[in-house]
PyMOL Python script that loads the backbone (N, CA, C, O; Angstrom):
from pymol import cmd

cmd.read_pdbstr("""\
ATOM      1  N   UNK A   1       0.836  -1.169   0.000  1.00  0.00           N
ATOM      2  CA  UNK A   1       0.000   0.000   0.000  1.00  0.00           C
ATOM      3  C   UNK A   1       0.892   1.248   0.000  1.00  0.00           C
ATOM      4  O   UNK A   1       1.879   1.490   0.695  1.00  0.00           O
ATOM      5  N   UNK A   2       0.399   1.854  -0.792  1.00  0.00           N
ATOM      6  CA  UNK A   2       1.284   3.399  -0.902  1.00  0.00           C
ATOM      7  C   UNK A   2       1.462   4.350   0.146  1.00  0.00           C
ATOM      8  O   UNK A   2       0.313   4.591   0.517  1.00  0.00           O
ATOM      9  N   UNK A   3       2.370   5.125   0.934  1.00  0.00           N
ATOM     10  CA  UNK A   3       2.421   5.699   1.977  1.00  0.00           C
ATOM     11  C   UNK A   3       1.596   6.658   2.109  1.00  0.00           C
ATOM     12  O   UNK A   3       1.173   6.931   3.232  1.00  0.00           O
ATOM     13  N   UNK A   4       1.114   7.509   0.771  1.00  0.00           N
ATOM     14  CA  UNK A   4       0.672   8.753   0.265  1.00  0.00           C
ATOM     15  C   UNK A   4       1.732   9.668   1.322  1.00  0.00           C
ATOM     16  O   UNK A   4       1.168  10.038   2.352  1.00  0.00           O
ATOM     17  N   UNK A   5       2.960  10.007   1.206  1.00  0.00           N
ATOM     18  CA  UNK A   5       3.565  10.812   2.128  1.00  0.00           C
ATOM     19  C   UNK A   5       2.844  12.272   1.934  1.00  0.00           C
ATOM     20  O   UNK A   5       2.094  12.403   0.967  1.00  0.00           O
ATOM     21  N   UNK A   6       3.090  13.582   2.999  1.00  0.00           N
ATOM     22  CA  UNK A   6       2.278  14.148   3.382  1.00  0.00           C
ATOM     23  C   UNK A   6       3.175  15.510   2.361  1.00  0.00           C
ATOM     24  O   UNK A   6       2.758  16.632   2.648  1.00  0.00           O
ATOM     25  N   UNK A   7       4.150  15.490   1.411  1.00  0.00           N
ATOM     26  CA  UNK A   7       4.916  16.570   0.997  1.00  0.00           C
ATOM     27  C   UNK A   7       5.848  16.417   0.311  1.00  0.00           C
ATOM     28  O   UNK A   7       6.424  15.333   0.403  1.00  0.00           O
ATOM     29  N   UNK A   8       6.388  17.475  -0.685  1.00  0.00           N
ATOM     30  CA  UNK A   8       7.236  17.344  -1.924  1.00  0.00           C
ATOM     31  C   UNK A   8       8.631  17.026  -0.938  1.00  0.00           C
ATOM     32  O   UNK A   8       8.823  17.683   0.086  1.00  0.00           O
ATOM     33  N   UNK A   9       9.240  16.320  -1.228  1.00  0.00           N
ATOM     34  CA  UNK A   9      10.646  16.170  -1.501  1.00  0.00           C
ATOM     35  C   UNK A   9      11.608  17.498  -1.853  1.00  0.00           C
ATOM     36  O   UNK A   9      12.580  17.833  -1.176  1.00  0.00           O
ATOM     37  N   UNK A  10      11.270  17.980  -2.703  1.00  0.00           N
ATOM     38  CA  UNK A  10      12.554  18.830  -3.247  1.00  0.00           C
ATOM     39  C   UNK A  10      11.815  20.281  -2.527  1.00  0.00           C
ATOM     40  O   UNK A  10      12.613  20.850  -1.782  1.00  0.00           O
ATOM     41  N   UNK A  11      10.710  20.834  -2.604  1.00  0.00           N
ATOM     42  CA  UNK A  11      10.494  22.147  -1.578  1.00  0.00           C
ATOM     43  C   UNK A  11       9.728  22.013  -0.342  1.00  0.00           C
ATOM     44  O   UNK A  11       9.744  22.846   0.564  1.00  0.00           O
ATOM     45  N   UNK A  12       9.120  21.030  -0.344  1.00  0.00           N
ATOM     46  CA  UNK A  12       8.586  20.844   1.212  1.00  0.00           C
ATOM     47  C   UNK A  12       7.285  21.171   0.977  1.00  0.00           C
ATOM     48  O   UNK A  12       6.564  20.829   1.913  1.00  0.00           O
ATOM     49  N   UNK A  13       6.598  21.814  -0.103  1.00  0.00           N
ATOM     50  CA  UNK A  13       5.197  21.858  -0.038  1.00  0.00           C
ATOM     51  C   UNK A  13       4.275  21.006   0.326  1.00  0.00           C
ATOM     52  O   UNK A  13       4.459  19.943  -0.268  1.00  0.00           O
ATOM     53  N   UNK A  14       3.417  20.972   0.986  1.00  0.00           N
ATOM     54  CA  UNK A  14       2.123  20.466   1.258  1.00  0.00           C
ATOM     55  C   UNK A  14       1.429  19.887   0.248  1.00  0.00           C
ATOM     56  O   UNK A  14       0.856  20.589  -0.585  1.00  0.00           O
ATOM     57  N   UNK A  15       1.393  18.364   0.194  1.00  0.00           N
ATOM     58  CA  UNK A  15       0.739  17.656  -0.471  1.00  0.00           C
ATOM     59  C   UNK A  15       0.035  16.795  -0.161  1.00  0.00           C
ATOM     60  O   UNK A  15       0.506  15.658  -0.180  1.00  0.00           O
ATOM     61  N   UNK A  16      -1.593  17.024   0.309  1.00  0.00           N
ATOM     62  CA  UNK A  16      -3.036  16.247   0.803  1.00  0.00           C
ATOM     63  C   UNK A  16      -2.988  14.952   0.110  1.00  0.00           C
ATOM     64  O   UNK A  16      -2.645  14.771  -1.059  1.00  0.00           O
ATOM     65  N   UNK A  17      -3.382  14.048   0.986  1.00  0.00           N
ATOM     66  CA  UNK A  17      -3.954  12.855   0.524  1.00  0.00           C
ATOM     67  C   UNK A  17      -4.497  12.762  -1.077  1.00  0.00           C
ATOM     68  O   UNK A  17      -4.070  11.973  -1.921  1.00  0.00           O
ATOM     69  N   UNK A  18      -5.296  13.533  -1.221  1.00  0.00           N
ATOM     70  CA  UNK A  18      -6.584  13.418  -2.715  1.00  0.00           C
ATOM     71  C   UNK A  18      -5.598  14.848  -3.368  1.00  0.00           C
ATOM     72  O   UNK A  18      -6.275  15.790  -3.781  1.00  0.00           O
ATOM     73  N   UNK A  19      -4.509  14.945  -3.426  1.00  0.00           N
ATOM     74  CA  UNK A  19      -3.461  15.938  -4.010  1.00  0.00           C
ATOM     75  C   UNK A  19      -3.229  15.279  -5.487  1.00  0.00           C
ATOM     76  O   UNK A  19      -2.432  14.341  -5.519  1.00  0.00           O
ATOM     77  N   UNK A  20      -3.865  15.688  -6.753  1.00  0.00           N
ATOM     78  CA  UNK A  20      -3.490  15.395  -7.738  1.00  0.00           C
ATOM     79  C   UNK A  20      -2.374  16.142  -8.584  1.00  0.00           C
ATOM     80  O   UNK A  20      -2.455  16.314  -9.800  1.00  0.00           O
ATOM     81  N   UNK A  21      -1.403  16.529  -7.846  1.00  0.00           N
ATOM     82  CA  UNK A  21      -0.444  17.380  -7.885  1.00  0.00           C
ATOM     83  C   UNK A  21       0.469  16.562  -7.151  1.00  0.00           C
ATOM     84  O   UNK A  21       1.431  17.218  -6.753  1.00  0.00           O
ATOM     85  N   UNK A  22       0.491  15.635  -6.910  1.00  0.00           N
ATOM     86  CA  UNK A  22       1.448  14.271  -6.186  1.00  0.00           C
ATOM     87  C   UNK A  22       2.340  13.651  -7.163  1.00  0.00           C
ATOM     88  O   UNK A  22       1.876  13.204  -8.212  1.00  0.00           O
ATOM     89  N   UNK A  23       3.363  13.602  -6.943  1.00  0.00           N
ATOM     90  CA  UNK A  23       3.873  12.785  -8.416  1.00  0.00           C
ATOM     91  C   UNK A  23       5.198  11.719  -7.521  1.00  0.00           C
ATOM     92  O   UNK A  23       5.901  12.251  -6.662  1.00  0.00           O
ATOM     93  N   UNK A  24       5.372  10.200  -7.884  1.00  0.00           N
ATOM     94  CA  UNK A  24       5.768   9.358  -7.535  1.00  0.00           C
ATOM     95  C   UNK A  24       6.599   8.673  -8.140  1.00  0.00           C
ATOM     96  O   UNK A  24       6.383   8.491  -9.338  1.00  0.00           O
ATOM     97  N   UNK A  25       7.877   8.039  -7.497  1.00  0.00           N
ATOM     98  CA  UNK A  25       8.358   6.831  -8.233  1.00  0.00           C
ATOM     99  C   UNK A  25       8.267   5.738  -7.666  1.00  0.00           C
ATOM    100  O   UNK A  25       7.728   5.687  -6.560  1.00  0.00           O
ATOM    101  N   UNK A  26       8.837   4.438  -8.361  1.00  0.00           N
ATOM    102  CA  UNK A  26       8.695   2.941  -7.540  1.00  0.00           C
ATOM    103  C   UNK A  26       8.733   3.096  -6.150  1.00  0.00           C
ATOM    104  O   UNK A  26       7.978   2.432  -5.440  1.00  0.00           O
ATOM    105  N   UNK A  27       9.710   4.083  -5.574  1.00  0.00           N
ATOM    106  CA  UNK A  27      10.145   3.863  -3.925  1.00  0.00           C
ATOM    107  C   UNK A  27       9.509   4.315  -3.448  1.00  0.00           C
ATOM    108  O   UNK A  27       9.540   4.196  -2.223  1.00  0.00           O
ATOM    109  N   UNK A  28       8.148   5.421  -4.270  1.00  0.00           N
ATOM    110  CA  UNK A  28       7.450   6.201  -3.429  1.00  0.00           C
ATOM    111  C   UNK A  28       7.735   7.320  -3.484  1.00  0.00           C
ATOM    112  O   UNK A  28       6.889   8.180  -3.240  1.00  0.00           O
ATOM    113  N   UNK A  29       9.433   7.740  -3.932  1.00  0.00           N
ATOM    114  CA  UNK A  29       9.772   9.365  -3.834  1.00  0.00           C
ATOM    115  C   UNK A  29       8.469  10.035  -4.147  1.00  0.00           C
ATOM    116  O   UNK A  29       7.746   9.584  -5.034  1.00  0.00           O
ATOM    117  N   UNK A  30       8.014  11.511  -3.178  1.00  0.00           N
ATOM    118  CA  UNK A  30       7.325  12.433  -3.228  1.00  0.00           C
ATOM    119  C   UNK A  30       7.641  13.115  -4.066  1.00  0.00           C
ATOM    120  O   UNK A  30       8.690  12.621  -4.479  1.00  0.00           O
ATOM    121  N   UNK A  31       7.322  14.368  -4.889  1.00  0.00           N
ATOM    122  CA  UNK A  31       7.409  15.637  -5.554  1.00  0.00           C
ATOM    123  C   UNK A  31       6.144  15.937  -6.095  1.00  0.00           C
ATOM    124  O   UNK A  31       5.305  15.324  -6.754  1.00  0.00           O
ATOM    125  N   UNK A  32       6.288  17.324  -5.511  1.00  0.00           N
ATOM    126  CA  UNK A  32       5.045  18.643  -5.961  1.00  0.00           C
ATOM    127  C   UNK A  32       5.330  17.945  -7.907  1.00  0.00           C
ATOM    128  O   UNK A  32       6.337  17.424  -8.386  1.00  0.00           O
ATOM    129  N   UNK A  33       3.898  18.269  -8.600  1.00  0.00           N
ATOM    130  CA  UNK A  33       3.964  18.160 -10.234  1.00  0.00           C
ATOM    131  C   UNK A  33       5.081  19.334 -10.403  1.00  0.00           C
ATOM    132  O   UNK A  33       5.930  19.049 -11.248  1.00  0.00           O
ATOM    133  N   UNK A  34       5.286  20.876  -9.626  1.00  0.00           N
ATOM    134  CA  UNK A  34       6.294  21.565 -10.154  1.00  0.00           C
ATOM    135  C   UNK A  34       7.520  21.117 -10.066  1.00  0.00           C
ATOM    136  O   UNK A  34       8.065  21.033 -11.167  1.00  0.00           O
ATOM    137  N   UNK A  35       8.229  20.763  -9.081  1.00  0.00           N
ATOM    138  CA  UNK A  35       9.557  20.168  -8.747  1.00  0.00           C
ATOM    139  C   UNK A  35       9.550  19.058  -9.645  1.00  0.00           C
ATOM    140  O   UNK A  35      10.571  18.990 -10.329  1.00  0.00           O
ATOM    141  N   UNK A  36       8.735  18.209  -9.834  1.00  0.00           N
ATOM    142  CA  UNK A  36       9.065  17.191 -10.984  1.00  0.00           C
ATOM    143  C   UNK A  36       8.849  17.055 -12.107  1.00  0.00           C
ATOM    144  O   UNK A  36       8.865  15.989 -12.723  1.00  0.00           O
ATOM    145  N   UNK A  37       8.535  18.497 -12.668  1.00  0.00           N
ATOM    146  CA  UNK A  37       8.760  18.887 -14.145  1.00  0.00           C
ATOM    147  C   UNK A  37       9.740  19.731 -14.400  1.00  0.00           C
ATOM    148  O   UNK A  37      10.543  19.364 -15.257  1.00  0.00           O
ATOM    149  N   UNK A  38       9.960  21.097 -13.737  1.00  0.00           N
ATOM    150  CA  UNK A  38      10.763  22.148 -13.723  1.00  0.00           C
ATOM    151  C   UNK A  38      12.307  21.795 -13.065  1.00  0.00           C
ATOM    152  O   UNK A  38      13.367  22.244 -13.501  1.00  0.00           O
ATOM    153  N   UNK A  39      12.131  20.786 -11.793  1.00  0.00           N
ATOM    154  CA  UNK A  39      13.479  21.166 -11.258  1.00  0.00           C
ATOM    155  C   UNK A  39      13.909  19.613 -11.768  1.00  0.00           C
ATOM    156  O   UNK A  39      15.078  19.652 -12.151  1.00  0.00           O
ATOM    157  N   UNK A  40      13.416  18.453 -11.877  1.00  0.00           N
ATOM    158  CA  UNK A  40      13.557  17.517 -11.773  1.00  0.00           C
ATOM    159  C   UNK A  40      13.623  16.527 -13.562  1.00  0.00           C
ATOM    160  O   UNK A  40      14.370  15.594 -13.859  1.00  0.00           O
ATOM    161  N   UNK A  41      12.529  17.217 -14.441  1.00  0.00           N
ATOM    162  CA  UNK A  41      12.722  16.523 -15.707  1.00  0.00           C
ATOM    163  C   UNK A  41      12.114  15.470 -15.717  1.00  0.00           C
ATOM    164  O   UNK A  41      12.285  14.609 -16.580  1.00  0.00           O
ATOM    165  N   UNK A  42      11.313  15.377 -14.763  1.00  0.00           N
ATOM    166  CA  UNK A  42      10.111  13.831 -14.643  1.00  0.00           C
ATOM    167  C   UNK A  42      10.914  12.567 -13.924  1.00  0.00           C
ATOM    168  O   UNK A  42      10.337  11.515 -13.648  1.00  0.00           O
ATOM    169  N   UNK A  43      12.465  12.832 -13.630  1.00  0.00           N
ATOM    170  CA  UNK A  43      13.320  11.729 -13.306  1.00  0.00           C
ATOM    171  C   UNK A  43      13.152  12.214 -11.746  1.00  0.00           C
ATOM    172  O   UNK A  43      13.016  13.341 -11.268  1.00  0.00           O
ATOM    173  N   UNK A  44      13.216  10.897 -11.136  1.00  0.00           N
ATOM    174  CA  UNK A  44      13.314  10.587  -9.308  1.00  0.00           C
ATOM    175  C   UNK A  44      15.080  10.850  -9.266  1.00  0.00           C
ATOM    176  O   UNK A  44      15.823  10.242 -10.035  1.00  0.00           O
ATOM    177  N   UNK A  45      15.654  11.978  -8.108  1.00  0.00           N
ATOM    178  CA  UNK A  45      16.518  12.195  -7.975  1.00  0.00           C
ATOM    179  C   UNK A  45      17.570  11.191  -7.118  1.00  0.00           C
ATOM    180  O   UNK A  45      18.798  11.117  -7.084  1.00  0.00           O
ATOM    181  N   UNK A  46      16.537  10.490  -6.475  1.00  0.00           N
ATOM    182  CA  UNK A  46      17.226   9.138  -5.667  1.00  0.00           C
ATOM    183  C   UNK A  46      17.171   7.912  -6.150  1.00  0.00           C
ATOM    184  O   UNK A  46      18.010   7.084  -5.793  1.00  0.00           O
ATOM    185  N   UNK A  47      16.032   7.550  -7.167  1.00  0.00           N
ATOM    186  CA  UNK A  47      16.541   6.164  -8.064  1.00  0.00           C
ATOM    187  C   UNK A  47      16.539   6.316  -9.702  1.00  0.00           C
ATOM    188  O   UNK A  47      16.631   5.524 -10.639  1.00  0.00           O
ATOM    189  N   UNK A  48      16.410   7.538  -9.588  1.00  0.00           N
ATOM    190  CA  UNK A  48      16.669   7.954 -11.501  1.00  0.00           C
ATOM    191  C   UNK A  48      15.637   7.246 -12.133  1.00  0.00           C
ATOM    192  O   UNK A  48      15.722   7.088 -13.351  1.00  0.00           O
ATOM    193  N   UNK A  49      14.372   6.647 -11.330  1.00  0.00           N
ATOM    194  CA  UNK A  49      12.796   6.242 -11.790  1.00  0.00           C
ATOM    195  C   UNK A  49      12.195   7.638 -12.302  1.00  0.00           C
ATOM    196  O   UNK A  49      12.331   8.793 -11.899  1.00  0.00           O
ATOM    197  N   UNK A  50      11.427   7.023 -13.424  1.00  0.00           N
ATOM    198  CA  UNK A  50       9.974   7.806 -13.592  1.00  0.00           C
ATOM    199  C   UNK A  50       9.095   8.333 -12.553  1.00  0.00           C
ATOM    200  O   UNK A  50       8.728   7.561 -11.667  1.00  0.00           O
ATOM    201  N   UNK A  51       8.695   9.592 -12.550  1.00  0.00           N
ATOM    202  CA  UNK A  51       7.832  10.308 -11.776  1.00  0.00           C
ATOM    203  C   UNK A  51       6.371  10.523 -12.088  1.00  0.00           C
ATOM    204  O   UNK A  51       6.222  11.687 -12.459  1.00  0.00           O
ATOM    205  N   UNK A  52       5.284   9.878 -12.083  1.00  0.00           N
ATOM    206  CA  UNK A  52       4.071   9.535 -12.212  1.00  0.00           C
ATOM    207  C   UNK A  52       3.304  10.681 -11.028  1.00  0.00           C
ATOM    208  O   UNK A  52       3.762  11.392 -10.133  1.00  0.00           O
ATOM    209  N   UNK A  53       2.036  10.444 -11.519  1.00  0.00           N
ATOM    210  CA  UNK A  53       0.994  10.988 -10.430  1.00  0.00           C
ATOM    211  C   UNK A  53       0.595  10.290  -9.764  1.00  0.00           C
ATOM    212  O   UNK A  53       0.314   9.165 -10.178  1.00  0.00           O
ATOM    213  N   UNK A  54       0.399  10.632  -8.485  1.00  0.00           N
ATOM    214  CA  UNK A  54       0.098   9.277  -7.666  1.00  0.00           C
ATOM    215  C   UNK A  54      -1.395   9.189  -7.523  1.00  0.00           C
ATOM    216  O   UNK A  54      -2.264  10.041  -7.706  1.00  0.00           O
ATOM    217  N   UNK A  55      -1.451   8.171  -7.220  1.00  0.00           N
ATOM    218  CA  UNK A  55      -3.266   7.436  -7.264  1.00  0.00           C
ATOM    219  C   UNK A  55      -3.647   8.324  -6.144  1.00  0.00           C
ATOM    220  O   UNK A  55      -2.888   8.880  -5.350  1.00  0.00           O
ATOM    221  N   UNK A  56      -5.098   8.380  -6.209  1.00  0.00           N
ATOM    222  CA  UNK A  56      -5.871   9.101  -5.175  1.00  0.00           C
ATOM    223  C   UNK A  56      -6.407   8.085  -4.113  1.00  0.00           C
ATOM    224  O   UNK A  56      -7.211   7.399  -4.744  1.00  0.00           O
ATOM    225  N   UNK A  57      -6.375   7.701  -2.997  1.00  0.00           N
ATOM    226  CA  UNK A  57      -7.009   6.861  -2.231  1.00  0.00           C
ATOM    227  C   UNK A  57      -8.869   7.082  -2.006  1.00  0.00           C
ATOM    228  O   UNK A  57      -9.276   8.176  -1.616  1.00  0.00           O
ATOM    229  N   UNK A  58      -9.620   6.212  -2.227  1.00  0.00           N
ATOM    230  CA  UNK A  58     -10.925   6.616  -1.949  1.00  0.00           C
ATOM    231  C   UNK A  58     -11.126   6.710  -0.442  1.00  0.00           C
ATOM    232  O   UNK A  58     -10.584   5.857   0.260  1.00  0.00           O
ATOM    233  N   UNK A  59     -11.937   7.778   0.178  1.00  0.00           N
ATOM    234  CA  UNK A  59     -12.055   8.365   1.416  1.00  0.00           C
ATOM    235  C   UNK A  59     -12.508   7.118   2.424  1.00  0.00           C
ATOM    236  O   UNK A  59     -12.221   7.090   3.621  1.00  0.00           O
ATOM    237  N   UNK A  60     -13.003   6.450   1.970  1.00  0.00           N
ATOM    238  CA  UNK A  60     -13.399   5.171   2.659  1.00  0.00           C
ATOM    239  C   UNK A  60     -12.061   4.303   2.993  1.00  0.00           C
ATOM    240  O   UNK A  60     -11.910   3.618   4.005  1.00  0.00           O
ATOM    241  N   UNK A  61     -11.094   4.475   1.903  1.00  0.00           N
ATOM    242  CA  UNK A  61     -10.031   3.131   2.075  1.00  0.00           C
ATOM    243  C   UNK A  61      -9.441   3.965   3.026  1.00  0.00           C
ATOM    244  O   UNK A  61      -9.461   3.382   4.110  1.00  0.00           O
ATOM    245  N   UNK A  62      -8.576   5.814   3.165  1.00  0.00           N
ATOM    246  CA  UNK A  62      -8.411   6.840   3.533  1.00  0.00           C
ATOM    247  C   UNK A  62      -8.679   6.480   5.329  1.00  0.00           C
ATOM    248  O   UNK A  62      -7.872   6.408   6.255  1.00  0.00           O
ATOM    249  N   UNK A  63      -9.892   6.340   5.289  1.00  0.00           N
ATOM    250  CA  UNK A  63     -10.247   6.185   6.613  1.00  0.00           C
ATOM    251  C   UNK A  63      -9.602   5.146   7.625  1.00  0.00           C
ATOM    252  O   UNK A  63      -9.026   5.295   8.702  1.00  0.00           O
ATOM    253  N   UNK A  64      -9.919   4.049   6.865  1.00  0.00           N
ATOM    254  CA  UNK A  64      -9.187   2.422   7.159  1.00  0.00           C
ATOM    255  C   UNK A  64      -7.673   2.754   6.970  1.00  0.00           C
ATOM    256  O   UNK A  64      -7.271   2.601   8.124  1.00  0.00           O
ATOM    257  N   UNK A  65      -6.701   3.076   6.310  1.00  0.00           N
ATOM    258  CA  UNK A  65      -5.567   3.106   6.102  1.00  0.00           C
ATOM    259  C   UNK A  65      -5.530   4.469   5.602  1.00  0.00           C
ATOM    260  O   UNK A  65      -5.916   4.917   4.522  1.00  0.00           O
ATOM    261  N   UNK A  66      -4.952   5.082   6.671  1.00  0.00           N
ATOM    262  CA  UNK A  66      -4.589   6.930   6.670  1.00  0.00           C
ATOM    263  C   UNK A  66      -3.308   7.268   5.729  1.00  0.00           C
ATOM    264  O   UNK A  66      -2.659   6.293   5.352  1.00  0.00           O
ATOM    265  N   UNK A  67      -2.882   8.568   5.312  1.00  0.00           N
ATOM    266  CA  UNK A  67      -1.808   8.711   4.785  1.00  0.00           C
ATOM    267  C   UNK A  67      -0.597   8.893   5.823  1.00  0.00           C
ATOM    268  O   UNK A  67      -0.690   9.311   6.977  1.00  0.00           O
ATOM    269  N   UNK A  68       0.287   8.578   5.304  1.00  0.00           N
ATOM    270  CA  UNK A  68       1.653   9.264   6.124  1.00  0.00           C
ATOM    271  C   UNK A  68       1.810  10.238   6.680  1.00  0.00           C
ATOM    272  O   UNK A  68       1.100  11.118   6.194  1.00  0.00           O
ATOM    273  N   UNK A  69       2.591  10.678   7.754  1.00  0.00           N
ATOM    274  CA  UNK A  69       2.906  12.002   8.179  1.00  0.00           C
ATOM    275  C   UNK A  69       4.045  12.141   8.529  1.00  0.00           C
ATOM    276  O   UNK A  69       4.358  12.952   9.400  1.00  0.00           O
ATOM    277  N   UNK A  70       5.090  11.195   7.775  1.00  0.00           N
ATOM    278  CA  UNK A  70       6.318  11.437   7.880  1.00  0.00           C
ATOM    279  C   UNK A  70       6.618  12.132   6.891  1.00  0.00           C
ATOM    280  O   UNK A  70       6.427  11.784   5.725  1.00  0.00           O
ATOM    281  N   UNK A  71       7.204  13.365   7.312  1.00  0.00           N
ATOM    282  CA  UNK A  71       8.023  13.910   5.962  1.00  0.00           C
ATOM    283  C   UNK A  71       9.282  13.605   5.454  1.00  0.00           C
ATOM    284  O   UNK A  71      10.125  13.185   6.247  1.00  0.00           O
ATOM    285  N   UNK A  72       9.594  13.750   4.165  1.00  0.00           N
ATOM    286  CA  UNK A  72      11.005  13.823   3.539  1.00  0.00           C
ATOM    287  C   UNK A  72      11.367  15.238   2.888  1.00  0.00           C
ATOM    288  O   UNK A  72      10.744  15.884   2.045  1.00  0.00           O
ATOM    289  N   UNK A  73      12.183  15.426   3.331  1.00  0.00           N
ATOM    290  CA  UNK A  73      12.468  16.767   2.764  1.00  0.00           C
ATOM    291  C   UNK A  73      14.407  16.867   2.336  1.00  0.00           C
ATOM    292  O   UNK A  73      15.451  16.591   2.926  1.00  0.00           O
ATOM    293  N   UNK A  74      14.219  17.137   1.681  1.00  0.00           N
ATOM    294  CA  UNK A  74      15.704  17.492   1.223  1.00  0.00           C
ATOM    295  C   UNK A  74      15.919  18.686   0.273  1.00  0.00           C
ATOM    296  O   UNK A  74      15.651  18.748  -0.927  1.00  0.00           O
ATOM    297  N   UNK A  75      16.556  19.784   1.216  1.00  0.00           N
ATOM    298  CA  UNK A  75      16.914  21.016   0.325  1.00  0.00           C
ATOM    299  C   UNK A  75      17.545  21.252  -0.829  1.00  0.00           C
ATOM    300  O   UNK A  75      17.432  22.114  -1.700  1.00  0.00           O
ATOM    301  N   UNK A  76      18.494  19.967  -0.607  1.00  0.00           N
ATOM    302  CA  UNK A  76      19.580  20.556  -2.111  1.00  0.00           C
ATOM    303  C   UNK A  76      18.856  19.939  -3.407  1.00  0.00           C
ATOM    304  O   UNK A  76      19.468  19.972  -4.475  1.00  0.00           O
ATOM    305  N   UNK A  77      17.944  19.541  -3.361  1.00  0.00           N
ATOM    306  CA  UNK A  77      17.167  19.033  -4.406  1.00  0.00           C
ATOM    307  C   UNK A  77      17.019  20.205  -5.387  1.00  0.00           C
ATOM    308  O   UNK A  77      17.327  20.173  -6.579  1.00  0.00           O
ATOM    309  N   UNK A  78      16.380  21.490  -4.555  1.00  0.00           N
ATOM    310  CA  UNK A  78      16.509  22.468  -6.166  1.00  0.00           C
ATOM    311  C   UNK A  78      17.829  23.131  -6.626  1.00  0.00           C
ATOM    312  O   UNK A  78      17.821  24.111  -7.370  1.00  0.00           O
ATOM    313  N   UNK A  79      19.068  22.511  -6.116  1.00  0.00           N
ATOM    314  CA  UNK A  79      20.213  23.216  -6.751  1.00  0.00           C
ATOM    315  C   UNK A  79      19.896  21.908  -7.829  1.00  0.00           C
ATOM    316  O   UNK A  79      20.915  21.934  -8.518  1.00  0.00           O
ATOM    317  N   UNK A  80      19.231  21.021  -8.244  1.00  0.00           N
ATOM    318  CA  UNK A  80      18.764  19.873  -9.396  1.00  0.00           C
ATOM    319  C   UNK A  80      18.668  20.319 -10.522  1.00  0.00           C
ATOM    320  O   UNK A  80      19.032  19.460 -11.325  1.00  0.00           O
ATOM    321  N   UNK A  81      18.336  21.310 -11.041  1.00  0.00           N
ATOM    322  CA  UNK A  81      17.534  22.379 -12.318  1.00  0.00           C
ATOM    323  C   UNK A  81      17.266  21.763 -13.306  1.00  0.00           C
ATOM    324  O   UNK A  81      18.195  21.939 -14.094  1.00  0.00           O
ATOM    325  N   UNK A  82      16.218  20.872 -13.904  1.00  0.00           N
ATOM    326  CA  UNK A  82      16.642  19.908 -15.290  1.00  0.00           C
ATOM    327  C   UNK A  82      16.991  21.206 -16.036  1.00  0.00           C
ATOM    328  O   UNK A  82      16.630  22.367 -15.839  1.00  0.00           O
ATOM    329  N   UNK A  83      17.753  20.692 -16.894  1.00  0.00           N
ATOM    330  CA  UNK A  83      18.213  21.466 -18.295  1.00  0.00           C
ATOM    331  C   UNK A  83      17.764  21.570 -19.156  1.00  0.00           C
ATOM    332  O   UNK A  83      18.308  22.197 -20.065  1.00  0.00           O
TER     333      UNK A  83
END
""", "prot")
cmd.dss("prot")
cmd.show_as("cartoon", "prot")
cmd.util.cbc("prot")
cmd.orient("prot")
């Protein structure tokens, strides 16, 4: 089951559960859709995976199995800039 973590990776923004602005790789890496178009190039900076949108959980499953509230955050992510 997916963690739905609670925030981008590369700026720390706030990203809700039902956030279709979530974007993911295999491991789960987080990123805002901006950081993983603009700073990132659609590539995961920690396994060089594809960055997808992540599924929305239905509020019912939501309930039964909550999202994460661990954050990941790592600053030097936007010295990243895709080219």
């Amino acid at each position: 089951m997916l963690e739905l973590r609670p925030g981008c990776e590369c700026c720390d923004r706030d990203l809700a559960p039902d956030s279709r602005e979530a974007m993911i790789c295999t491991f789960e890496c987080t990123f805002c859709a901006d950081c993983a178009g603009a700073v990132l190039g659609g590539i995961c900076p920690n396994c060089a995976g594809e960055l997808v949108r992540r599924p929305v959980r239905p509020p019912a499953a939501l309930a039964r199995h909550p999202a994460s509230s661990v954050r990941v955050f790592n600053p030097d992510c936007q010295s990243r800039r895709a080219g």
